[in-house]
mmCIF file as gemmi writes it, N, C-alpha and C atoms, coordinates in Angstrom:
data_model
loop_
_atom_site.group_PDB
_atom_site.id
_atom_site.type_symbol
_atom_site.label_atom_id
_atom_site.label_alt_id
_atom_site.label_comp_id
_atom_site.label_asym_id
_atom_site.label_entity_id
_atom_site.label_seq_id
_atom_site.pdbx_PDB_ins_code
_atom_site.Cartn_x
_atom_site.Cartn_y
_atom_site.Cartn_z
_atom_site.occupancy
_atom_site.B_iso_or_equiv
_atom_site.pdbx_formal_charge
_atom_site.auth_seq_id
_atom_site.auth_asym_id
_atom_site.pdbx_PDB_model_num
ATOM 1 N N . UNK Axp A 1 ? 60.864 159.298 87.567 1 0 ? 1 A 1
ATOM 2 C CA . UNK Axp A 1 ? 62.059 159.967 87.091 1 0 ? 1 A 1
ATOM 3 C C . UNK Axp A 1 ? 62.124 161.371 87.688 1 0 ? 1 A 1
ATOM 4 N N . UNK Axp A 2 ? 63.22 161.504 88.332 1 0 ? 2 A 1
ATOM 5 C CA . UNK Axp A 2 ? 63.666 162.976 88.895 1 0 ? 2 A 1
ATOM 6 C C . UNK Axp A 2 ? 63.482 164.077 87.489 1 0 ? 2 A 1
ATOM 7 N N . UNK Axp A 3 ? 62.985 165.213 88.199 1 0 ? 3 A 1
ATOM 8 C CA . UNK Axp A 3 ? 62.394 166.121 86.939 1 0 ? 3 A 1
ATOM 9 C C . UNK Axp A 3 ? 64.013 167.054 87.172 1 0 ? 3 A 1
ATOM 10 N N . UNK Axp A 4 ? 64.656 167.399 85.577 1 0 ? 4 A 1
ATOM 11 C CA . UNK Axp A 4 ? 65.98 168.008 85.475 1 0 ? 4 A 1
ATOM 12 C C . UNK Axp A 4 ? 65.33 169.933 86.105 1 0 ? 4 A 1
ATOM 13 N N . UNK Axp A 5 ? 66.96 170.012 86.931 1 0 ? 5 A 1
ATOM 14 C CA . UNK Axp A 5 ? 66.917 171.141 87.241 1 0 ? 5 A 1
ATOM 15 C C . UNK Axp A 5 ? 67.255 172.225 85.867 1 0 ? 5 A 1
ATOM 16 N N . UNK Axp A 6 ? 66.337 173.586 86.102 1 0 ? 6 A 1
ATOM 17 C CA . UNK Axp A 6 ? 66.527 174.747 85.14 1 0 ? 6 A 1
ATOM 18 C C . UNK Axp A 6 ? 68.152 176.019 85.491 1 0 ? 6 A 1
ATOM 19 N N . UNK Axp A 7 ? 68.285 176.588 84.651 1 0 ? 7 A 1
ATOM 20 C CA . UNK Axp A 7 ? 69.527 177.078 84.67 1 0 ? 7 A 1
ATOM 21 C C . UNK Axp A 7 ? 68.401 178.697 85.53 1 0 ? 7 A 1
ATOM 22 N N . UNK Axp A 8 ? 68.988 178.949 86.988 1 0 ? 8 A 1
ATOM 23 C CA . UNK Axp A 8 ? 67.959 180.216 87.3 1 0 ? 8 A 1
ATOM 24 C C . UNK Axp A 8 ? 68.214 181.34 87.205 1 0 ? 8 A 1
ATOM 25 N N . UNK Axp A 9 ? 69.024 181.888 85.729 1 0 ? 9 A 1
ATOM 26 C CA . UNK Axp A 9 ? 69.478 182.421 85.277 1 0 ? 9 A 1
ATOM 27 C C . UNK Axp A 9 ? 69.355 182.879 83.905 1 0 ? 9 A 1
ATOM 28 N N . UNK Axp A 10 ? 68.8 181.615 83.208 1 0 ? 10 A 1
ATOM 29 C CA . UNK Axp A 10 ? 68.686 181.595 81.73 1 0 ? 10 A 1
ATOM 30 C C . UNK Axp A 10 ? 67.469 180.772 81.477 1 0 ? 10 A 1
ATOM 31 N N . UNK Axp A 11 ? 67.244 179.563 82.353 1 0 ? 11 A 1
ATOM 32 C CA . UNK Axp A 11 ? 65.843 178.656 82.331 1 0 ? 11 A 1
ATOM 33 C C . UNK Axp A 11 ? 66.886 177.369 80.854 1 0 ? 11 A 1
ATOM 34 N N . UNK Axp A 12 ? 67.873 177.42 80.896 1 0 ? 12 A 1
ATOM 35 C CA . UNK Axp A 12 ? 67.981 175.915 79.865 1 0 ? 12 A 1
ATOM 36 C C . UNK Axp A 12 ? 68.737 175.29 81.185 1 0 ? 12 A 1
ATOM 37 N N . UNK Axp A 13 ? 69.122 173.955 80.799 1 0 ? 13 A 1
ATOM 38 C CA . UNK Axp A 13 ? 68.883 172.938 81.687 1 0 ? 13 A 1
ATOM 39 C C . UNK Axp A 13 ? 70.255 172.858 82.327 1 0 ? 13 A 1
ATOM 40 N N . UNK Axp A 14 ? 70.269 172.87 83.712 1 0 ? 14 A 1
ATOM 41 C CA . UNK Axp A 14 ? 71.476 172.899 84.908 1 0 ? 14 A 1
ATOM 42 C C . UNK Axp A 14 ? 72.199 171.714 84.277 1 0 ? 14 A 1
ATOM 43 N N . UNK Axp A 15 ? 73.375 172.231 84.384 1 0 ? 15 A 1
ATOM 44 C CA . UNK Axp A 15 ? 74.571 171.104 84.432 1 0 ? 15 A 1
ATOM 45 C C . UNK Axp A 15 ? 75.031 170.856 85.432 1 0 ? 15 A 1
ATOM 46 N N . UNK Axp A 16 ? 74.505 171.674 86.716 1 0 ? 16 A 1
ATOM 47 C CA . UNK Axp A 16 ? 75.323 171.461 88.15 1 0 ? 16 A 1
ATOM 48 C C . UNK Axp A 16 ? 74.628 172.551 89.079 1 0 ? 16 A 1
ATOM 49 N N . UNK Axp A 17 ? 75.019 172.023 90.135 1 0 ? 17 A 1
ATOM 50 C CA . UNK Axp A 17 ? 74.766 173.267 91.085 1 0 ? 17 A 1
ATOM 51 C C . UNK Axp A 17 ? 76.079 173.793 92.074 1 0 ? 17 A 1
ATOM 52 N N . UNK Axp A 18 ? 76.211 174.726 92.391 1 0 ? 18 A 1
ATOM 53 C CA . UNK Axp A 18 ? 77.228 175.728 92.902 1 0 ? 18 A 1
ATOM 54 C C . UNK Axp A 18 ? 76.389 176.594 94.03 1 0 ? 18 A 1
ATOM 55 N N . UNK Axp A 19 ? 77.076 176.731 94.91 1 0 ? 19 A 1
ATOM 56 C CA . UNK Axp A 19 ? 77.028 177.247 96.417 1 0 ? 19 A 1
ATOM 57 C C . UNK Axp A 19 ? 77.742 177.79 97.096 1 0 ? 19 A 1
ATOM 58 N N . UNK Axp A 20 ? 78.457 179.193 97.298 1 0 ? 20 A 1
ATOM 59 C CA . UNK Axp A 20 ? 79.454 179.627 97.787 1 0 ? 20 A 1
ATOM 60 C C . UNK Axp A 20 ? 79.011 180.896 98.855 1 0 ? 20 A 1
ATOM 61 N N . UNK Axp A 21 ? 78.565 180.066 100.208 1 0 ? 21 A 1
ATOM 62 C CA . UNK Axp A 21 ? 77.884 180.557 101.403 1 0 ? 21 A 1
ATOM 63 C C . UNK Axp A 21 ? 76.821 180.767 101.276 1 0 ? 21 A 1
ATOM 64 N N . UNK Axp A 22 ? 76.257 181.968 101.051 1 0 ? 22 A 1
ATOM 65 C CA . UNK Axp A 22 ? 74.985 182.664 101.188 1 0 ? 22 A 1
ATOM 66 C C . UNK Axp A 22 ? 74.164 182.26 99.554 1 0 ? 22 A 1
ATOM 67 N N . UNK Axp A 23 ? 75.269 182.875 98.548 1 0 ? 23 A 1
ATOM 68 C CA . UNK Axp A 23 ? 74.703 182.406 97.235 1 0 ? 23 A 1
ATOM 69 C C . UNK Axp A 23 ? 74.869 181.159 96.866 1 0 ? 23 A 1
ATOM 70 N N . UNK Axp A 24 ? 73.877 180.692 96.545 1 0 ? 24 A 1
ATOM 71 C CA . UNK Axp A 24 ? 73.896 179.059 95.524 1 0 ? 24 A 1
ATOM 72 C C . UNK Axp A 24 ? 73.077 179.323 94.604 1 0 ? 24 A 1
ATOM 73 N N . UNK Axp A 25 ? 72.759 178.309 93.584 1 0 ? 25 A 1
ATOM 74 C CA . UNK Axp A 25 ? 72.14 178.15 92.572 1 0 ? 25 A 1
ATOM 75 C C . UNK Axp A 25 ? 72.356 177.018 91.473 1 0 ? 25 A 1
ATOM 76 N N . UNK Axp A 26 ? 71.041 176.749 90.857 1 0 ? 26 A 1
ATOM 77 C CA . UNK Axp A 26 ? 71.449 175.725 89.599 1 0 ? 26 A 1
ATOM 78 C C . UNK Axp A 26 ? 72.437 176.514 88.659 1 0 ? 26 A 1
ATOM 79 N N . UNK Axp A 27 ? 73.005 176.135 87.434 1 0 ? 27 A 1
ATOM 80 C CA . UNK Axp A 27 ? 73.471 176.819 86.383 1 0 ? 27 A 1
ATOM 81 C C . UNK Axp A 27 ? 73.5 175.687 85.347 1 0 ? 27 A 1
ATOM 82 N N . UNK Axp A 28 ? 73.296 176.333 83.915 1 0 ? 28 A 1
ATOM 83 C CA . UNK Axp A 28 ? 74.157 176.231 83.292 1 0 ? 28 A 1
ATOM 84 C C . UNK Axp A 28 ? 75.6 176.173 82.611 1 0 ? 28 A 1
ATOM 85 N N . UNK Axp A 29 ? 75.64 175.694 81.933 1 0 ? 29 A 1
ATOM 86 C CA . UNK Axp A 29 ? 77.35 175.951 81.012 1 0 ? 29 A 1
ATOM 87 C C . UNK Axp A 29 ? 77.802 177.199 81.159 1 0 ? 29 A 1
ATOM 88 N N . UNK Axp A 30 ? 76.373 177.67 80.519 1 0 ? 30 A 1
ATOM 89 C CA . UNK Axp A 30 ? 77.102 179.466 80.144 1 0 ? 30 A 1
ATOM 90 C C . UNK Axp A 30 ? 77.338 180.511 81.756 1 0 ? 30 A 1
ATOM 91 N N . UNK Axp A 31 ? 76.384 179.846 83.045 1 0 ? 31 A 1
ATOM 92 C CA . UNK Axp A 31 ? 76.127 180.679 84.008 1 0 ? 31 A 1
ATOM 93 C C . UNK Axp A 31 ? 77.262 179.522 84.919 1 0 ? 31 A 1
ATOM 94 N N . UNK Axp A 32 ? 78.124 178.689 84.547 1 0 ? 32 A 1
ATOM 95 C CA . UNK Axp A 32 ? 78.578 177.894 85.622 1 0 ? 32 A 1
ATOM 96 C C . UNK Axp A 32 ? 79.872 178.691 85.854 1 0 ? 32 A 1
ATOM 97 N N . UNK Axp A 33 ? 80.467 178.236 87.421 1 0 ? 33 A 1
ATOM 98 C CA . UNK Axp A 33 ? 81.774 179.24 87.902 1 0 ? 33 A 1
ATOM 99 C C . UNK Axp A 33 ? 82.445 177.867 87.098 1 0 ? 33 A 1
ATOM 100 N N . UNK Axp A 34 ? 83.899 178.54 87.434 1 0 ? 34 A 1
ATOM 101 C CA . UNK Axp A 34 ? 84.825 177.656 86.351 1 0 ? 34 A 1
ATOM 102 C C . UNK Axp A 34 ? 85.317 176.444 87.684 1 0 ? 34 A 1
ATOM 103 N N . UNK Axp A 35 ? 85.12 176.407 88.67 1 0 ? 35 A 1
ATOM 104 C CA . UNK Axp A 35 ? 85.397 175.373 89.538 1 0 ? 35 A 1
ATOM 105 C C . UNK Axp A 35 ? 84.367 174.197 89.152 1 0 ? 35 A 1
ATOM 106 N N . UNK Axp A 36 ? 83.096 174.663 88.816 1 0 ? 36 A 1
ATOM 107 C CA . UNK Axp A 36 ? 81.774 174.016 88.218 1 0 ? 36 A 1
ATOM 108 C C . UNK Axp A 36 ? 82.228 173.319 87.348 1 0 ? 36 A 1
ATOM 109 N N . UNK Axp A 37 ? 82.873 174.276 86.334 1 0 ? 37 A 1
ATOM 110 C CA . UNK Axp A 37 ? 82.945 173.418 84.906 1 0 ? 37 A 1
ATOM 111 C C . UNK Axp A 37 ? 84.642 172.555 84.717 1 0 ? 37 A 1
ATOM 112 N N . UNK Axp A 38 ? 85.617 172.392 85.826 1 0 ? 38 A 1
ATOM 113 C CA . UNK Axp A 38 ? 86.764 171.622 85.672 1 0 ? 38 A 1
ATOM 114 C C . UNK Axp A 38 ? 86.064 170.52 86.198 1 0 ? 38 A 1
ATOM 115 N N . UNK Axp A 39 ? 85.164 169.939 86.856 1 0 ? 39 A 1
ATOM 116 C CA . UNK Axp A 39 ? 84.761 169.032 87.789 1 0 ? 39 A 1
ATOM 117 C C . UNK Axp A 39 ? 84.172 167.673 86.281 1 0 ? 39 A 1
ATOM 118 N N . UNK Axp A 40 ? 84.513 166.766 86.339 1 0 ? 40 A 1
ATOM 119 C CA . UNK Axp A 40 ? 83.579 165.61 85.461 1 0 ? 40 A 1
ATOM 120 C C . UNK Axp A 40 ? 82.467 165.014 85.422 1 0 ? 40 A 1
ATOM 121 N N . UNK Axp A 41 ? 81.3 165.236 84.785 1 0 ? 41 A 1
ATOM 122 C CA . UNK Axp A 41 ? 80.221 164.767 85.321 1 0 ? 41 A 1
ATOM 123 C C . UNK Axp A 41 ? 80.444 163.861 86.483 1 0 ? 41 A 1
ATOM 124 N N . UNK Axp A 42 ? 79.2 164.017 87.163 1 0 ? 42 A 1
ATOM 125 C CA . UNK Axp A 42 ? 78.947 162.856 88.318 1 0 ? 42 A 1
ATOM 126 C C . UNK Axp A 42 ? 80.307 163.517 89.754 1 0 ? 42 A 1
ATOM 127 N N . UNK Axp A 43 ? 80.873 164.069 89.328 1 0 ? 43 A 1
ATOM 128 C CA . UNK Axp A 43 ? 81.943 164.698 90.498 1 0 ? 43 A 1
ATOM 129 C C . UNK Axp A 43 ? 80.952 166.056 91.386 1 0 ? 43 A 1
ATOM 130 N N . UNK Axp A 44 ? 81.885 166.011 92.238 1 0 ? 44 A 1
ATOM 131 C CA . UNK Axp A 44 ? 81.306 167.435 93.251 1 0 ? 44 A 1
ATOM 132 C C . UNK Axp A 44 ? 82.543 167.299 94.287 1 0 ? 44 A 1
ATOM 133 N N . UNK Axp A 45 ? 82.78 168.98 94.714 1 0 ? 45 A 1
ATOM 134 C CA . UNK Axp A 45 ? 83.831 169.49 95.408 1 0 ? 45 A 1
ATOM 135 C C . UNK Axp A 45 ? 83.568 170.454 96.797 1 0 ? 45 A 1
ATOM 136 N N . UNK Axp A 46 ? 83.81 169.888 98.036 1 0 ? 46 A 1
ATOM 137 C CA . UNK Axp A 46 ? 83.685 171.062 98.835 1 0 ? 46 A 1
ATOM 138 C C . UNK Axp A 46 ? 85.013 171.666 99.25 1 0 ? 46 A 1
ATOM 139 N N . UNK Axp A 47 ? 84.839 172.632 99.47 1 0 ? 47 A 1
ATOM 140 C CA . UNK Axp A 47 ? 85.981 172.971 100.554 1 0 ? 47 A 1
ATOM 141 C C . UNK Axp A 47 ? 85.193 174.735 101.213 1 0 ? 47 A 1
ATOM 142 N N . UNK Axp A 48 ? 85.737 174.518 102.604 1 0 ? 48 A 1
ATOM 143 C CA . UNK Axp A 48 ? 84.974 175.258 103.604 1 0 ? 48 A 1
ATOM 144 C C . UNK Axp A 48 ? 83.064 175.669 103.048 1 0 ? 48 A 1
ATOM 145 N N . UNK Axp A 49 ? 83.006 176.71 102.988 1 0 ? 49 A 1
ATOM 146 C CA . UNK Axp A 49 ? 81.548 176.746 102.53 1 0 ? 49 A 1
ATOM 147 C C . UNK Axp A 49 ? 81.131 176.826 101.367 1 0 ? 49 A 1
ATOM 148 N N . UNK Axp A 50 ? 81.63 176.327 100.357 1 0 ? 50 A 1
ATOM 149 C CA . UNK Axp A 50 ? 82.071 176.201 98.885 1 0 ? 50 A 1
ATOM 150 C C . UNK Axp A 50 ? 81.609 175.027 98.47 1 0 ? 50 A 1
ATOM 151 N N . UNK Axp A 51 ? 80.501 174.698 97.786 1 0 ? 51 A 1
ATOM 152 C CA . UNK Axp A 51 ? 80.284 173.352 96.994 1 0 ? 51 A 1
ATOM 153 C C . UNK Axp A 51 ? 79.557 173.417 95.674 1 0 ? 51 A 1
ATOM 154 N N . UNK Axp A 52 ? 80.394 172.298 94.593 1 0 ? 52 A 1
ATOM 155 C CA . UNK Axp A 52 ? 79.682 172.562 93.672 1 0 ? 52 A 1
ATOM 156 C C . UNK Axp A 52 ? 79.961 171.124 93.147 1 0 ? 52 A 1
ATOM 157 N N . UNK Axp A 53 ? 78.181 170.644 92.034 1 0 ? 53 A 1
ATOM 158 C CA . UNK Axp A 53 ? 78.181 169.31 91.886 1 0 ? 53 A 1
ATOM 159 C C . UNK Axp A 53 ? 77.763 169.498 90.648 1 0 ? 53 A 1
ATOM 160 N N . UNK Axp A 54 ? 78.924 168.77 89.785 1 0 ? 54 A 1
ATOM 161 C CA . UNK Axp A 54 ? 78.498 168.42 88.367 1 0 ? 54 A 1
ATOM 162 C C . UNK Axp A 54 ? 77.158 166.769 87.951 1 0 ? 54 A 1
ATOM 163 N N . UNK Axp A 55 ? 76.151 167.215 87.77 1 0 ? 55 A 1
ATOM 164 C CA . UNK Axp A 55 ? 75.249 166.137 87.2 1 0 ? 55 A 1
ATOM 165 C C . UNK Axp A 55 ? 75.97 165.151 86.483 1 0 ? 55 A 1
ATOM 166 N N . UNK Axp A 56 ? 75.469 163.891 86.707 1 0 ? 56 A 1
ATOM 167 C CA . UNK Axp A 56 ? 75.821 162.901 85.634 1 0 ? 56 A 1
ATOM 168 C C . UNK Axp A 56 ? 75.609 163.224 84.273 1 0 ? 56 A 1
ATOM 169 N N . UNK Axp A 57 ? 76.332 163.084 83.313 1 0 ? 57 A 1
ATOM 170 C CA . UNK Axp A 57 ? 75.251 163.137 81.777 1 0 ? 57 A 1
ATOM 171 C C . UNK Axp A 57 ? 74.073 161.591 81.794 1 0 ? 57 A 1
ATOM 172 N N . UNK Axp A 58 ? 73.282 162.248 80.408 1 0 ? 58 A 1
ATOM 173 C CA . UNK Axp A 58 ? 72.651 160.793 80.656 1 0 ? 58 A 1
ATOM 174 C C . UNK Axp A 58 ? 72.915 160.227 79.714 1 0 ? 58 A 1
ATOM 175 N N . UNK Axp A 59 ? 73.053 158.734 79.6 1 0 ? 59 A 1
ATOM 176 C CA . UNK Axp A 59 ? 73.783 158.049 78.352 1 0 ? 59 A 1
ATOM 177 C C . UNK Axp A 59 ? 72.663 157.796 77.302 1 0 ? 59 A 1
């Protein structure tokens, strides 16, 4: 089992990761950009050097 990513910001557990050029990072809820948090689990979005991927939940 893949070990869950930490929020590297707060240390509770990533809901996604976000990347916008130079900066990326896991996040949380509370640390996610709002492009992060419109996305539905299991979704992810690029555009030019911009990506960000919402985790599946787990059922």
């Amino acid at each position: 089992m893949e070990k869950k990513q930490k929020c590297e910001h707060c240390e509770k557990d990533a809901i996604g990761f976000q990347s916008f050029g130079c900066c990326c990072a896991y996040v949380c809820e509370d640390h996610a950009d709002s492009l992060l948090l419109a996305l539905r689990p299991g979704e992810q979005q690029v555009s030019g050097e911009c990506f960000v991927e919402r985790y599946p939940t787990d059922s």
